[in-house]
N, C-alpha and C positions, 0 to 999 in steps of 0.2 A: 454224226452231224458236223458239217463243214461250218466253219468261223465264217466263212460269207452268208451262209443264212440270218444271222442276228442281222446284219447290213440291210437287208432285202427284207423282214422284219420290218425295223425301224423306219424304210420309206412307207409303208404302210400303214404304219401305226402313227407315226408323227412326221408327215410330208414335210410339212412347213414349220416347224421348228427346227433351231440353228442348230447345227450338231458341230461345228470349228471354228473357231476365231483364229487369224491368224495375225498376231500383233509383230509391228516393226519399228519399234521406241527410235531407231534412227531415223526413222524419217517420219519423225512429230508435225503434225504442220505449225507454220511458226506463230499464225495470227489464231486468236480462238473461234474456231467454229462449230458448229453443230455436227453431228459424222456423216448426217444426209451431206450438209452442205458443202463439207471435207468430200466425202466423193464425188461429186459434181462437180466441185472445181478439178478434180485432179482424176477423174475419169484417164486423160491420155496416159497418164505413169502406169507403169506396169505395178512398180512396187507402192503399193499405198500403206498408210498406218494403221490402217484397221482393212480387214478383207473376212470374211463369215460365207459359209455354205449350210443349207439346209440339208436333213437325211436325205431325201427325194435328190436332192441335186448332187450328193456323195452317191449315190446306187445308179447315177444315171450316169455322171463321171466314169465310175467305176465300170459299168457295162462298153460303154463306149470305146473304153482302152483295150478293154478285153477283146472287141470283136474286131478293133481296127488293127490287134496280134492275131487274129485267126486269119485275116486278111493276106497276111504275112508269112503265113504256115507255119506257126506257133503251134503246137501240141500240146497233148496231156504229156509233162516229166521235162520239158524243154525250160532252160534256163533265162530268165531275164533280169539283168541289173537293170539296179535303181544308184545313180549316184547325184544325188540331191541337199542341196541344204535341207533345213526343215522349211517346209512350207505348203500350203493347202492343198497343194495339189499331191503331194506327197504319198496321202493316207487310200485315196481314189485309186489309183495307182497302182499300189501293192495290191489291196482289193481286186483290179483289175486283171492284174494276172493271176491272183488264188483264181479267180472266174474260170479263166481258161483251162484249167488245170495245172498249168505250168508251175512252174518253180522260183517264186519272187529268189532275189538276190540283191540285198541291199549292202552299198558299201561306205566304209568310212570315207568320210570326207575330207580327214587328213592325209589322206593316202598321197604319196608321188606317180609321178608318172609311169616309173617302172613297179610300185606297188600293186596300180589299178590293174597296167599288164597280165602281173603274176597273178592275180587274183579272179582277172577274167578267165583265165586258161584254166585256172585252177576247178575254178567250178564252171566250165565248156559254157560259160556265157552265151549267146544264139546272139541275142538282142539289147540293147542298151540305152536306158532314157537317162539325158544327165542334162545339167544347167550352166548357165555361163561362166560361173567360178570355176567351174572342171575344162571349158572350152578348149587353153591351153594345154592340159595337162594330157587329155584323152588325143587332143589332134597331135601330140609329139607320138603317141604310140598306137593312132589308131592300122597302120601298117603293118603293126605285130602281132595283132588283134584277128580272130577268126570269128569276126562277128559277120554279120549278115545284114542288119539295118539300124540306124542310130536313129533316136529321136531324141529334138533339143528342145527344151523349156527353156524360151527368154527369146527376145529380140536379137540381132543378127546371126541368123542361123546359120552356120557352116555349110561348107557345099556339100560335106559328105552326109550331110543328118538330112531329115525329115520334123518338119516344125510339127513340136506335137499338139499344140492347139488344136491348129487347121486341120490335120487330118484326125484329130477326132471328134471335131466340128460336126463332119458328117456321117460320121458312122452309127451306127443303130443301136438304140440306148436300153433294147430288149435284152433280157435275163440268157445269157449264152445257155445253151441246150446241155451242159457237162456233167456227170455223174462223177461224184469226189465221196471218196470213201476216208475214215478214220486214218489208215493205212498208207494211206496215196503220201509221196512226198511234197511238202508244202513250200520250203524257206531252208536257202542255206545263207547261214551266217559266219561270220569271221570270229575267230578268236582275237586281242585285242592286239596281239603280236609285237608285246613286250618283251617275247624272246626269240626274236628275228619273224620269222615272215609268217604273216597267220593261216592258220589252220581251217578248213571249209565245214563248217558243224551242219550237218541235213538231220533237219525236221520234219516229221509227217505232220499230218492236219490235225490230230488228235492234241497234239502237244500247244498248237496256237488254243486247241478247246481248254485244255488243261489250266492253261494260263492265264484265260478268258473266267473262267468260273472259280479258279484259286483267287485273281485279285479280287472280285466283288465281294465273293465269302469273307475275304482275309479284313475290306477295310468300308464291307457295308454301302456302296455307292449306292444312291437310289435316283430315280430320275429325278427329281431335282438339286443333284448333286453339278458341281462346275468344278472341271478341272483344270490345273494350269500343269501343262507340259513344259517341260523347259531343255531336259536332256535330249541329243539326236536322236532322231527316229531308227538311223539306222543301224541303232544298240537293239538289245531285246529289252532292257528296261525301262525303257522311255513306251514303245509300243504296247508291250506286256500292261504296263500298270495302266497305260490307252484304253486294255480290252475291257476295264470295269466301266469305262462308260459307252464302250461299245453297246455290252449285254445290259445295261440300265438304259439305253435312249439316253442320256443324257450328254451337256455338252462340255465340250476342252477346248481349251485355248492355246495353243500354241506360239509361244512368247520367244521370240529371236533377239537372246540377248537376256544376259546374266547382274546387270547392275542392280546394287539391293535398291536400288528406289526404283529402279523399272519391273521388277519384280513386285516392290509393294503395290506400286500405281498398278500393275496389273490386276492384282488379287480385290484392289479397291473398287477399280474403274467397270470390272468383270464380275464382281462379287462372286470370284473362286473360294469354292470351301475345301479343298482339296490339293495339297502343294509336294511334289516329293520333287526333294532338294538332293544334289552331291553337299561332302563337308565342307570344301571350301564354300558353295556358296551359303550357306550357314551361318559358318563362321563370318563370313565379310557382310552380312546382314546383322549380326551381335554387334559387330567392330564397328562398321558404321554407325549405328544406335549409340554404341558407347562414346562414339566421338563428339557425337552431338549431331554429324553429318544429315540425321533422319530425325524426322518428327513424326512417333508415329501419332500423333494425334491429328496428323494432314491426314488419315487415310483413313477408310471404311472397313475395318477387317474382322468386323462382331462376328460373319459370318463364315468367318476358316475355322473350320475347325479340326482340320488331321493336318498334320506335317510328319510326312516321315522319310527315311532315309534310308540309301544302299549302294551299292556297287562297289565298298569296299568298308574296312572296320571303322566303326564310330566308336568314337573317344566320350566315354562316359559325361567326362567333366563338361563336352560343349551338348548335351541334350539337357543339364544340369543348368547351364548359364540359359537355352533354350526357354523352359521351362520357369524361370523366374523372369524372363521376360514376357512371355506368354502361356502365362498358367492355365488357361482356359483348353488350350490344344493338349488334341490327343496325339501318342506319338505310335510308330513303330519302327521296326529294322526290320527290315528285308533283305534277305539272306538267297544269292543265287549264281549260278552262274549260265555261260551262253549255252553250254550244254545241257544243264536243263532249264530248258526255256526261258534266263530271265530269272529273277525275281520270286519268291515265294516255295520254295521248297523248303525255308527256314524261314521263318517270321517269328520278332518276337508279341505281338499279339498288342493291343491299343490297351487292354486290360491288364499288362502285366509290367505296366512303367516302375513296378519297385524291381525290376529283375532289368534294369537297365545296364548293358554289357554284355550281358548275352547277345545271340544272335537270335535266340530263340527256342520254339519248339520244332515239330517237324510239321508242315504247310500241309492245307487242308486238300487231302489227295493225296500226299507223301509218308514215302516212311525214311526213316535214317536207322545209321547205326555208326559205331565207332571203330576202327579196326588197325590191328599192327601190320607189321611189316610181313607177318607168314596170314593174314587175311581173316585173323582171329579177333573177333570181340572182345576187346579191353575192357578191363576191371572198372566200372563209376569211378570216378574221377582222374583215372591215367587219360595219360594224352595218345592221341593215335588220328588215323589221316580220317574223315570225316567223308560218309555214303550214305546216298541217296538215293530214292526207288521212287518211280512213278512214270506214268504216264508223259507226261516232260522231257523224260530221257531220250536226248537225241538218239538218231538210228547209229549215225557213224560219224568218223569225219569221212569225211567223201574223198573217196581215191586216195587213202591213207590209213589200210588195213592194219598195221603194226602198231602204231598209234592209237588205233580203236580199242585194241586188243590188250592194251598197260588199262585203260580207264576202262573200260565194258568187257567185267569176268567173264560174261557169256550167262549170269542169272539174274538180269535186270536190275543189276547194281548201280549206278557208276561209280567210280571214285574221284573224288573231287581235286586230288593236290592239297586239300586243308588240314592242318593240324588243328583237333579241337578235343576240349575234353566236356562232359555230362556232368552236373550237379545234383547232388541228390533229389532235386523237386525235378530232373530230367530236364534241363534248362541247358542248351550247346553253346558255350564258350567259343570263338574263336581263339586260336595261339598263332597260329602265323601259317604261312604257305610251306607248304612240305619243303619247295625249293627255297624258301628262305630262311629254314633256321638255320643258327650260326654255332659251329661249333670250336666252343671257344677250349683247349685246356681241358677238352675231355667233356667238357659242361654244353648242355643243347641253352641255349640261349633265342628265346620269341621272339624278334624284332616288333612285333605290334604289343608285347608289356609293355618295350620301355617307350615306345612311341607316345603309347596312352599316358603315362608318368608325365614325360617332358610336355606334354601338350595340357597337363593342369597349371603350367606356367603362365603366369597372363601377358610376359612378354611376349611368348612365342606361337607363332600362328599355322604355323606346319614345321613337322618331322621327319625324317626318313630314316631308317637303324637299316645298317645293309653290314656285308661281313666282307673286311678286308683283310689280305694275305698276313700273316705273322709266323717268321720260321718257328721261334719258339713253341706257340700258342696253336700254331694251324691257321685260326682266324681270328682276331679282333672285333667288337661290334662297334661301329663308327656313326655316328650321330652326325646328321647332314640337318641343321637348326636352321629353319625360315623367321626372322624376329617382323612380329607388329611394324604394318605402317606408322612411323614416327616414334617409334622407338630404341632403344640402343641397347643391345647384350653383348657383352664380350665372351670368349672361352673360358675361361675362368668361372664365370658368374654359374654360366651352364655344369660346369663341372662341379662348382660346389652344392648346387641345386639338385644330383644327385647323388651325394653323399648319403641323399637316406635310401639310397636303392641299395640291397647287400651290394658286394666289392663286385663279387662274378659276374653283375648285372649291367656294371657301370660301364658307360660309352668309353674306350681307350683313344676315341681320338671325336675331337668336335672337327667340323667344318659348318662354318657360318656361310649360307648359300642359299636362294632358292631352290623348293623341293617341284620336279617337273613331274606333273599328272598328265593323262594322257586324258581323252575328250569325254571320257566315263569317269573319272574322277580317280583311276587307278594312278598311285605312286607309279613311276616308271624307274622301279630300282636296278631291272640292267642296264640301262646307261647309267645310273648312277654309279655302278661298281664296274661299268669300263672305264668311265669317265673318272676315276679316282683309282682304279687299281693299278694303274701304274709309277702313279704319284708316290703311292704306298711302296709298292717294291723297290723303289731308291730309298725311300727314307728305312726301311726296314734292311738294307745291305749297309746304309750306312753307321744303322745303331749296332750291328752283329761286329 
């Protein structure tokens, strides 16, 4: 069963309820009006504060797109990017091309110009719908490009594109005639290309199912559940955790823009009971609380009742500060990556908040295991690189057989890159990224232990532990400390603050800095240890 059937479903079942809200807190109107009267005045703006689609009007969207690519000679297995902000038309879209048969293609939208490039070639792009943020970037390289036809979402369309409103204004809003099988390729996705240029992950249709039926199970959505979206669409974890209210009817909001009051105001204004957060935004929802900055007694939020979190390790102590300021919510960790679909191949369950640290159990549909370096199953409680089994599991990376072939033994494994160890109740620990333990003196050193320590600090608001050069030692582990808005920490303070870590454990070098995350909420620790590695190898020639 193809993930467009629940779509096509849902317009049947519930035409005329809202299935999207699309919020844009920057462009609040200034005087108070009602939202009828907010739209009528501001009908000519493209972008308004509030914008909402019904299912009927998402299946009709989505038909439209799809037949106005068959127009085009679009095939079953044919590539089409999507490089879009988040917004309503976004979700229609990708729909639109699963329709066709073809093969959505959604890209970061931090990408450069020579990113997009690489990325369209990468995975033999046909076709390309993108918005006016990308205008510049795609017309410096649409000449390198072997694309076929552009279509532009927004006002001054380019001479090379095709406005995509208009032409699917008129195109026929009937259910395209295609036969999609489990099997069929569905979506290729990027890797987040923290270690130079990303990798093209292809998904069959089966794995969007996987991911559709793993969130609902995992966090119980029902139709009258409201979601608020916040991460890019064009991650698998912002979508993925989408698909529970896909399969429920029910509806999500999509909120452009991360401030903790524009998030409250959201979950108030929209009566969201459903919020998955990155840790910074989190954390800058506590911090602002703590500051006084928030009130939350302006806001209506009786009715949130799960927050949970993923795309990289959560720090015990801030689900701890969480949880005393809203005792009532249920939590979880979701535990995933892009190759397997996203989100929920590990979760730690809403029922098992005393096992908070973990990353979890193995996700409903999944199995795991633990394994060393010769592919052997490690003893409960030793550490070893962390595999996953299921349905989820990309096919490949696309056009990148040798690379498939380190992560996919060939018996529907994959391996992940994570260091994790098993608790005797079978509870999976993260340790850190296979690529980033540090070895310090003969000693495997975690960089997410000592992260998690420094981050029960209430000065400090983010961490990074990365491994820099040391003739002696091999590596050092170097602590890159982010301090609280309006706060002060010096080196020192940090350094005596881990005195209670053993010695082996201890940061041998602070840098007081901003930690840079990339648009998923991942540290981006290889620029950090280019951006510091050579600072290092002067001061380590000069102490020798």
């Amino acid at each position: 069963m193809p993930i467009t059937d629940f779509l096509e479903r849902n317009s049947r079942l519930y035409p005329n309820e809202v299935c999207l809200v699309e919020i844009n807190p920057a462009n609040q109107p200034d005087k108070k009006v009602t939202w009828r009267e907010y739209n009528l005045i501001e009908t000519a703006k493209k972008e308004k504060y509030r914008r909402e689609i019904t299912w009927r009007q998402f299946d009709r969207q989505a038909n439209k797109f799809a037949n106005l690519l068959f127009t085009r000679g679009i095939k079953k297995g044919d590539k089409v990017g999507i490089l879009l902000m988040n917004c309503i038309e976004w979700l229609p879209a990708y729909f639109g091309i699963l329709k066709t048969g073809a093969v959505a293609v959604p890209m970061n939208y931090r990408y450069s110009a020579e990113e997009i490039e690489y990325c369209v070639d990468l995975a033999d792009v046909r076709m390309l719908l993108f918005g006016p943020e990308f205008k510049d970037r795609v017309t410096a390289v649409k000449d390198k490009m072997k694309i076929d036809d552009y279509f532009y979402l927004g006002d001054d369309v380019p001479d090379f594109a095709d406005n995509y409103e208009k032409m699917t204004y008129y195109c026929s809003s009937v259910v395209p005639p295609v036969e999609i099988s489990d099997e069929d390729d569905a979506a290729i996705y990027f890797s987040s290309g923290t270690t130079g240029f990303p990798k093209a992950i292809l998904h069959a249709h089966k794995s969007l199912m996987r991911a559709a039926l793993t969130e609902q199970k995992h966090h119980g959505q029902t139709h009258d559940d409201v979601f608020l979206c916040i991460p890019p669409l064009y991650h698998t974890g912002a979508k993925m955790h989408w698909f529970g209210s896909l399969v429920t009817g029910s509806k999500a909001v999509l909120l452009r823009g991360v401030k903790p009051e524009w998030i409250l105001q959201t979950v108030s204004s929209e009566k969201c009971t459903i919020v998955w957060l990155l840790v910074p935004w989190a954390q800058d929802i506590l911090d602002a609380i703590d500051r006084g900055d928030i009130n939350l007694s302006e806001y209506n939020l009786s009715q949130w009742r799960l927050m949970h979190i993923g795309a990289q390790p959560v720090p015990p102590s801030l689900i701890k500060r969480w949880k005393k300021v809203f005792p009532n919510h249920q939590y979880d960790t979701n535990y995933g990556l892009t190759e397997s679909i996203g989100p929920g191949c590990v979760h730690l369950g809403v029922e098992n908040i005393n096992k908070v640290g973990a990353i979890g159990v193995p996700g409903y549909g999944w199995e795991t295991k633990i394994v060393d370096d010769n592919y052997n199953v490690v003893k409960q409680g030793e550490v070893g690189e962390l595999c996953v089994k299921g349905d989820g599991v990309m096919k490949c990376y696309y056009k990148n057989p040798e690379a498939t072939s380190e992560v996919l033994p060939g018996d529907g494994w994959l391996k992940t890159g994570d260091m994790a160890r098993q608790d005797k109740d079978g509870f999976i620990y993260l340790v850190d990224r296979k690529k980033d333990v540090i070895i310090s003196g003969g000693e495997n050193l975690y960089p997410v232990q000592i992260e998690d320590f420094l981050r029960s600090n209430d000065k400090i608001s983010d961490v990074a532990v990365i491994g820099l050069p040391d003739k002696r030692l091999g590596e050092i582990a170097a602590a890159i400390v982010q301090v609280k808005d309006g706060m002060t920490m010096t080196e020192d303070e940090v350094k005596e603050y881990c005195e209670s870590l053993p010695r082996y454990k201890r940061p041998r070098k602070i840098i007081m800095a901003d930690v840079p995350r990339n648009a998923t909420g991942k540290i981006e620790k290889p620029l950090l240890r280019e951006r510091y590695r050579a600072v290092r190898l002067v001061e380590a020639e000069s102490e020798s």
